[in-house]
C-alpha positions, 0 to 999 in steps of 0.5 A, a space after each residue: 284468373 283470366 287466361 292472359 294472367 296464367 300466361 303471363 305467370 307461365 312465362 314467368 315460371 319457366 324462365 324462372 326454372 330455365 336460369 335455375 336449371 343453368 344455374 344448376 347445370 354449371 354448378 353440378 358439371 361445369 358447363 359454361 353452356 348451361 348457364 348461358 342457354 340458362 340464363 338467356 332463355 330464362 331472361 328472354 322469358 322474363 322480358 317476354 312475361 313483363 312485356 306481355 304483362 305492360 300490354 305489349 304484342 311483341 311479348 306474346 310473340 317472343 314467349 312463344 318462340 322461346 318457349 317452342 325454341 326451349 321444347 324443341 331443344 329439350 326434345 331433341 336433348 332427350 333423344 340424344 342422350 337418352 336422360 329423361 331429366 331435366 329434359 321432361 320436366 322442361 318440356 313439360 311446363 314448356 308445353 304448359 306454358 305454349 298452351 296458356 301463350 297460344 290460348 291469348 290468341 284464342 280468346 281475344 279472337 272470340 
């Protein structure tokens, strides 16, 4: 598996989790706010995998900043409330995921 294909597959697992997780969001507390961030990021994600899978630059860009927009929020989500689910687990594959979007650069440089 070369590493343009785990990025691709890392943007496609985490929006996948993120529209899961809004989903879930809504369906345990309501929150019309889970379900919207959800399933926006979650698409923003998908759209980026797809772009990035069709050879398109602009979806590298795009899974990078939705993925570290994702890890900042889920950063400062954990401080505030001090709940380490779901928060943990998103910044988790999102890290995973920002490793495997930022090595792209990486390897296509050498």
């Amino acid at each position: 598996m070369t590493i343009q294909t785990l990025s691709i597959f890392a943007l496609g697992i985490y929006g996948i989790v993120a529209i899961a997780g809004g989903i879930l969001g809504f369906v345990k507390s309501q929150s019309k706010a889970s379900i919207i961030s959800g399933s926006l990021s979650g698409s923003l994600l998908l759209l980026a995998a797809y772009l990035s899978f069709a050879g398109q630059e602009a979806g590298k860009f795009l899974g990078i900043a939705t993925t570290a927009l994702l890890v900042v929020v889920f950063i400062f989500r954990w401080v505030k409330t001090g709940k380490a689910m779901p928060a943990a687990a998103m910044i988790a594959i999102g890290c995973c995921t920002l490793v495997s979007c930022l090595g792209t650069f990486f390897v296509n440089q050498g």
